[in-house]
Residue frames as qw, qx, qy, qz and C-alpha x, y, z in Angstrom:
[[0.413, 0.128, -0.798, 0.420, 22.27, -21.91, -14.39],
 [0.634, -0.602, -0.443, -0.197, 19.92, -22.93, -11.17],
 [0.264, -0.698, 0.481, -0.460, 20.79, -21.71, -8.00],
 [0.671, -0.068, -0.726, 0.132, 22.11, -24.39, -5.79],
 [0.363, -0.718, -0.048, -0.592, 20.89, -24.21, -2.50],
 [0.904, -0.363, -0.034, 0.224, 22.44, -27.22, -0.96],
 [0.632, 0.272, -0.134, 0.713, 25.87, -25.67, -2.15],
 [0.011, -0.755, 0.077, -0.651, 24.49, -21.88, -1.05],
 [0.689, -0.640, -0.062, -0.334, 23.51, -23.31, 2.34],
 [0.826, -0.302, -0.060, 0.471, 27.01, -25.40, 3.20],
 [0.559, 0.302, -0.189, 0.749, 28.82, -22.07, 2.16],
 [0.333, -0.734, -0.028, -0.591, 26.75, -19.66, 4.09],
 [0.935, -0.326, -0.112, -0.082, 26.92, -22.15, 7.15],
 [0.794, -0.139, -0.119, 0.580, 31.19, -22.19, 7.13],
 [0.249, 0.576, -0.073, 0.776, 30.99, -18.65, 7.53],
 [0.249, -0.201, -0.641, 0.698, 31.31, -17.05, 10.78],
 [0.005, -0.739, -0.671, 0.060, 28.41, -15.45, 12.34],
 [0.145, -0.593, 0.002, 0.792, 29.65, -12.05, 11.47],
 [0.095, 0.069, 0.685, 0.719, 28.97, -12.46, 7.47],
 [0.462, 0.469, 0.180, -0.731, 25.87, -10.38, 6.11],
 [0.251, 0.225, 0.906, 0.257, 23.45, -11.52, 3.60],
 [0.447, 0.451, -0.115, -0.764, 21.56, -9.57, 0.88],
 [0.406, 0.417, 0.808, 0.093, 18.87, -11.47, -1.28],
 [0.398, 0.608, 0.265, -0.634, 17.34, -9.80, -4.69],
 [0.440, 0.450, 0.742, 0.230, 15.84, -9.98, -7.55],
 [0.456, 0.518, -0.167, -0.704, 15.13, -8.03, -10.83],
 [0.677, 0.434, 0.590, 0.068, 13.31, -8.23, -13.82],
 [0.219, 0.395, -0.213, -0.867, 13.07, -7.16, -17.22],
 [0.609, 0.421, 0.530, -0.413, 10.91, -7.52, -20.04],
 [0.095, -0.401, 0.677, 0.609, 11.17, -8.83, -23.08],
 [0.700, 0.495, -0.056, -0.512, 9.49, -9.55, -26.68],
 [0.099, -0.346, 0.831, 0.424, 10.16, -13.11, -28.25],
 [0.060, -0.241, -0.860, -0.445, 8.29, -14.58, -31.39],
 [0.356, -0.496, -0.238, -0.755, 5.56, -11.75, -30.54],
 [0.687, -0.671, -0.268, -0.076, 4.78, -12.76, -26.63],
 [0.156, -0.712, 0.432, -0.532, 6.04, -11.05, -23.77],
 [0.819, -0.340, -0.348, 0.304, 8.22, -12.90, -21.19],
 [0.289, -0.882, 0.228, -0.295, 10.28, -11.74, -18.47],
 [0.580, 0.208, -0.610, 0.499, 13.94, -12.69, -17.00],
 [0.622, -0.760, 0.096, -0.164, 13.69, -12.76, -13.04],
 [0.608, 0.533, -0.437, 0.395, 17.01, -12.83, -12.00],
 [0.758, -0.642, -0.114, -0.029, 17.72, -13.95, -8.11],
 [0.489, 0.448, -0.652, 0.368, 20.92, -13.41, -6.42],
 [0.699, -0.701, -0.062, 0.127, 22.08, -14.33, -3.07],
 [0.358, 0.693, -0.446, 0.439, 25.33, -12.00, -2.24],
 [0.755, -0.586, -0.257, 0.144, 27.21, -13.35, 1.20],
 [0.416, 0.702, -0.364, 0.449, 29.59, -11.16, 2.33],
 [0.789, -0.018, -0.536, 0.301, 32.29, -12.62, 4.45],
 [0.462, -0.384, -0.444, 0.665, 32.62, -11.38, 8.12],
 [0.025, -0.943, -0.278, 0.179, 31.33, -8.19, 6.75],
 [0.040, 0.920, -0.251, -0.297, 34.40, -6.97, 5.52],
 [0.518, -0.385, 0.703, 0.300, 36.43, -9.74, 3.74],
 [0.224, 0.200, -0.723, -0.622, 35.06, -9.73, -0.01],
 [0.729, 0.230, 0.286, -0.578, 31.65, -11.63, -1.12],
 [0.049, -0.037, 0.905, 0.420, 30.91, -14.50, -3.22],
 [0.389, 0.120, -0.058, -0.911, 27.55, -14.53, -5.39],
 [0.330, 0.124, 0.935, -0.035, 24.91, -16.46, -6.17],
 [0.372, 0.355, 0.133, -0.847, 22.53, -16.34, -8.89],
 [0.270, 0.324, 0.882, 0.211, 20.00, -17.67, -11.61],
 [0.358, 0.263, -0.066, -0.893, 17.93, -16.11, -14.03],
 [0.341, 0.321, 0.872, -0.143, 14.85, -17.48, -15.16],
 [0.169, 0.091, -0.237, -0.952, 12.20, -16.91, -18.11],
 [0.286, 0.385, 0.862, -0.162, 8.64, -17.01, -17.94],
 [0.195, 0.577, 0.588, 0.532, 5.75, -15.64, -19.75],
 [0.057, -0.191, -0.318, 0.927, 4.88, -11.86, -18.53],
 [0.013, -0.561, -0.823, -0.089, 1.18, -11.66, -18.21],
 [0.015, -0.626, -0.323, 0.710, 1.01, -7.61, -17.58],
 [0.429, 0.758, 0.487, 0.067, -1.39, -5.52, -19.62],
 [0.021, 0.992, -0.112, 0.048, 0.65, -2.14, -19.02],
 [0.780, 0.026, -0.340, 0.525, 4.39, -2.40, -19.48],
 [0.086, -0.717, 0.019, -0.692, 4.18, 1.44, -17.42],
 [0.648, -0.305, 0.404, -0.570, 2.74, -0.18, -14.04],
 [0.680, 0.223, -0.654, -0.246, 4.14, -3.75, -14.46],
 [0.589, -0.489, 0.248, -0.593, 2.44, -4.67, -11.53],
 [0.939, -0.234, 0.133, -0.216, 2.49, -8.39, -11.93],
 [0.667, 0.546, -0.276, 0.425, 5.92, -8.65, -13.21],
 [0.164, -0.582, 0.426, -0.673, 7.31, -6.63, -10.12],
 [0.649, -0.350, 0.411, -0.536, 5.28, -8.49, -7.46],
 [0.986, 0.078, -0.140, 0.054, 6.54, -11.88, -8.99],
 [0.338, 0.332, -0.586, 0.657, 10.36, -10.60, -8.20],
 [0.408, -0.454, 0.492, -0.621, 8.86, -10.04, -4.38],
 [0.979, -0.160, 0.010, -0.124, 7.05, -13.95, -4.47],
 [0.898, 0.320, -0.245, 0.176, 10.38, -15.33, -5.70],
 [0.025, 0.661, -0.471, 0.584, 12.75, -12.98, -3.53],
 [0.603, -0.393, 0.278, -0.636, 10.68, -14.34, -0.41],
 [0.986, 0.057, -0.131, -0.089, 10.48, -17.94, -1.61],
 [0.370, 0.858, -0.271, 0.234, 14.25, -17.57, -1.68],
 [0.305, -0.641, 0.343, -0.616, 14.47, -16.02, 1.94],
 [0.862, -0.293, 0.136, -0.391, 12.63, -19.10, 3.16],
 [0.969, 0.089, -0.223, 0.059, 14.50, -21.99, 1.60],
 [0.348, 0.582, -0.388, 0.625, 17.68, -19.69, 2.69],
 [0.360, -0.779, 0.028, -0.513, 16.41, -19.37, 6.45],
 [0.829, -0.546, 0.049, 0.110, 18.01, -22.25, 8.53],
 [0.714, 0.408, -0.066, 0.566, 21.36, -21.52, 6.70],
 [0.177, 0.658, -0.202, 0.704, 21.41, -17.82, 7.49],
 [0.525, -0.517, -0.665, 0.122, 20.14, -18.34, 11.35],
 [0.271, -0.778, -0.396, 0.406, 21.41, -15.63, 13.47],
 [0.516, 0.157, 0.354, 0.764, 23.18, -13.54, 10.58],
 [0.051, 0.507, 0.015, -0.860, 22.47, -10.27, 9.32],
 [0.371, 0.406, 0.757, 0.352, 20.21, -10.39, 6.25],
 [0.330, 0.535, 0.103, -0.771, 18.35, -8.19, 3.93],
 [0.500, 0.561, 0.653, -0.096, 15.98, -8.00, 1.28],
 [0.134, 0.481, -0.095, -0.861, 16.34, -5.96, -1.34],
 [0.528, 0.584, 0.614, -0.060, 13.68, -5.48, -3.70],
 [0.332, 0.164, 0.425, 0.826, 14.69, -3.65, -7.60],
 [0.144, 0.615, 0.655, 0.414, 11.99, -0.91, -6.76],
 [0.278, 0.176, -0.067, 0.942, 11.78, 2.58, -6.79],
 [0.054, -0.687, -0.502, 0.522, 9.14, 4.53, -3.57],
 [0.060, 0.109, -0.330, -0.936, 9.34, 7.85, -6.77],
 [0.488, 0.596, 0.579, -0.266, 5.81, 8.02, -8.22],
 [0.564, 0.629, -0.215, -0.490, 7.19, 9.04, -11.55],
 [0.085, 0.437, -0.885, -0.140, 8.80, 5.82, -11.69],
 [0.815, -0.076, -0.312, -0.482, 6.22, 2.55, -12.86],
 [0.619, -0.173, -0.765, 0.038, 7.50, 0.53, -10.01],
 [0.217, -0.112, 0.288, -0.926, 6.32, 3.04, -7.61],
 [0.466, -0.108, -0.451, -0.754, 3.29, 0.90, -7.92],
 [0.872, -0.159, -0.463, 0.024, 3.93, -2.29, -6.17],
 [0.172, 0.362, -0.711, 0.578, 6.10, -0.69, -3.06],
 [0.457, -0.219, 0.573, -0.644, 3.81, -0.56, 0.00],
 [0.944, -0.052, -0.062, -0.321, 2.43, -3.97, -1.09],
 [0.850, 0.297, -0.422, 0.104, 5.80, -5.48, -1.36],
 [0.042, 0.474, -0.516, 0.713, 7.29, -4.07, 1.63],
 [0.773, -0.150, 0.177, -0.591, 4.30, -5.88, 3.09],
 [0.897, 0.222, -0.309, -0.225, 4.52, -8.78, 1.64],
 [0.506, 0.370, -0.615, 0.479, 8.54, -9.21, 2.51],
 [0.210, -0.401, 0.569, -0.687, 7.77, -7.73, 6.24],
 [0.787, -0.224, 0.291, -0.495, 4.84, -10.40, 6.95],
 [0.816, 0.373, -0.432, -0.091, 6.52, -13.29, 4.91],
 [0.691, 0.449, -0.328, 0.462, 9.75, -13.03, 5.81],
 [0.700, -0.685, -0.084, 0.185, 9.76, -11.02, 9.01],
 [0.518, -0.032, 0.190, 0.834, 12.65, -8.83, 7.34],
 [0.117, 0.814, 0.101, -0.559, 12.27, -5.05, 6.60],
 [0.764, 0.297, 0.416, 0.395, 13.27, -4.89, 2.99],
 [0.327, -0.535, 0.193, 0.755, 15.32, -2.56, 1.26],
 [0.565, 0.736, 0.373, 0.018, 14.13, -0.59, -1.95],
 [0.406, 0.495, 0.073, 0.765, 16.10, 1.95, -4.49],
 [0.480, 0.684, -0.533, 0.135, 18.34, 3.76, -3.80],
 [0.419, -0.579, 0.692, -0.100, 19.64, 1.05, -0.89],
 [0.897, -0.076, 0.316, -0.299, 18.84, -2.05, -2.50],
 [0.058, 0.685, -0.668, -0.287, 22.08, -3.08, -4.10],
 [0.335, -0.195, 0.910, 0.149, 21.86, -6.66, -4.51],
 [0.524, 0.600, 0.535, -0.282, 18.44, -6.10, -6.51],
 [0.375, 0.901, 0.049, -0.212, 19.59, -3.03, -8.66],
 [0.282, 0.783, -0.492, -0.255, 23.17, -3.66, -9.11],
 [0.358, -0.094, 0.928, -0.031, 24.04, -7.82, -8.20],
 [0.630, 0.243, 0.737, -0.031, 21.54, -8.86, -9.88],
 [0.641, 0.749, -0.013, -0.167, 22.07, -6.78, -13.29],
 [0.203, -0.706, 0.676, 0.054, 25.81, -8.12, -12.78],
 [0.525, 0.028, 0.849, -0.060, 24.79, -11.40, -12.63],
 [0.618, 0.602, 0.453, -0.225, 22.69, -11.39, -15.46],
 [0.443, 0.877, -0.165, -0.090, 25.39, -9.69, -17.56],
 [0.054, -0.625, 0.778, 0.040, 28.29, -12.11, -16.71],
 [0.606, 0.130, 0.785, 0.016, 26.23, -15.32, -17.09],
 [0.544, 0.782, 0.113, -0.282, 25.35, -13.66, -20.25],
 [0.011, -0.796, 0.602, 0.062, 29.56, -13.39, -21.22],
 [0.196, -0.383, 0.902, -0.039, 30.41, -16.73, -19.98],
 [0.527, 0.087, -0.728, -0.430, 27.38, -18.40, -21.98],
 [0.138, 0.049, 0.779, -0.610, 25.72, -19.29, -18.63],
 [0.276, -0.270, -0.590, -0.709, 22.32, -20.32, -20.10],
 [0.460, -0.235, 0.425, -0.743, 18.97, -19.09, -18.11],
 [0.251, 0.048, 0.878, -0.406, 16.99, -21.60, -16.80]]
């Protein structure tokens, strides 16, 4: 299922300016008929007035996954930050004076193989987007929304994109 954006944007929009927004994205990686692809999975969580329950958005997508190292899956990773960002934008006159965040599925450890792509993506999100972005262990809507999503559209036969 595709994100709708005309639908995200008229519900974001009848909420009051007290409701917070979180944007993110994971990936994983996966082997079919001997080529590597990847699921990017986008959500957009809105949570009402900040305390009144949330309603999700999301979409997972598969493309082809073009990294050499699945350790340091540099381009994999730094495609969840393009797509996060792309997101952000199409999301921006909706959210206007709201609370937002970014969160990106990636972990600032160095024993961890997206430890690779932080300080570029944190870049990336801060000059894009003008948004400080949130990484592991804050980045809920990356690390746990969007492996939610991806595991109830799975259930209900929600087919990716």
């Amino acid at each position: 299922m595709r994100l709708d954006l005309p639908a995200i944007q008229r519900f974001i929009a009848a909420q009051s300016s007290a409701t917070r927004i979180y944007i993110g994205a994971d990936s994983c990686r996966l082997l079919q008929s001997r080529v590597w692809h990847a699921d990017y999975t986008l959500v957009v969580v809105v949570h009402i007035d900040g305390n009144r329950g949330c309603k999700l958005f999301g979409e997972t997508v598969r493309e082809r996954d073009f990294d050499q190292r699945a350790d340091r899956p540099h381009l994999r990773l730094m495609n969840e930050v393009y797509k996060v960002a792309e997101l952000y934008l199409k999301l921006a006159d909706a959210i206007g004076d709201r609370e937002v965040e970014v969160h990106l599925d990636l972990n600032p450890d160095p024993s961890c193989g997206s430890n690779c792509v932080v300080q570029q993506a944190i870049g990336y999100i801060r000059g894009v987007c003008n948004v400080c972005p949130r990484v592991k262990p804050h980045a809920f809507a990356a690390s746990c929304a969007a492996d939610r999503y991806k595991e109830l559209a799975s259930l209900t036969g929600l087919k990716a994109a």
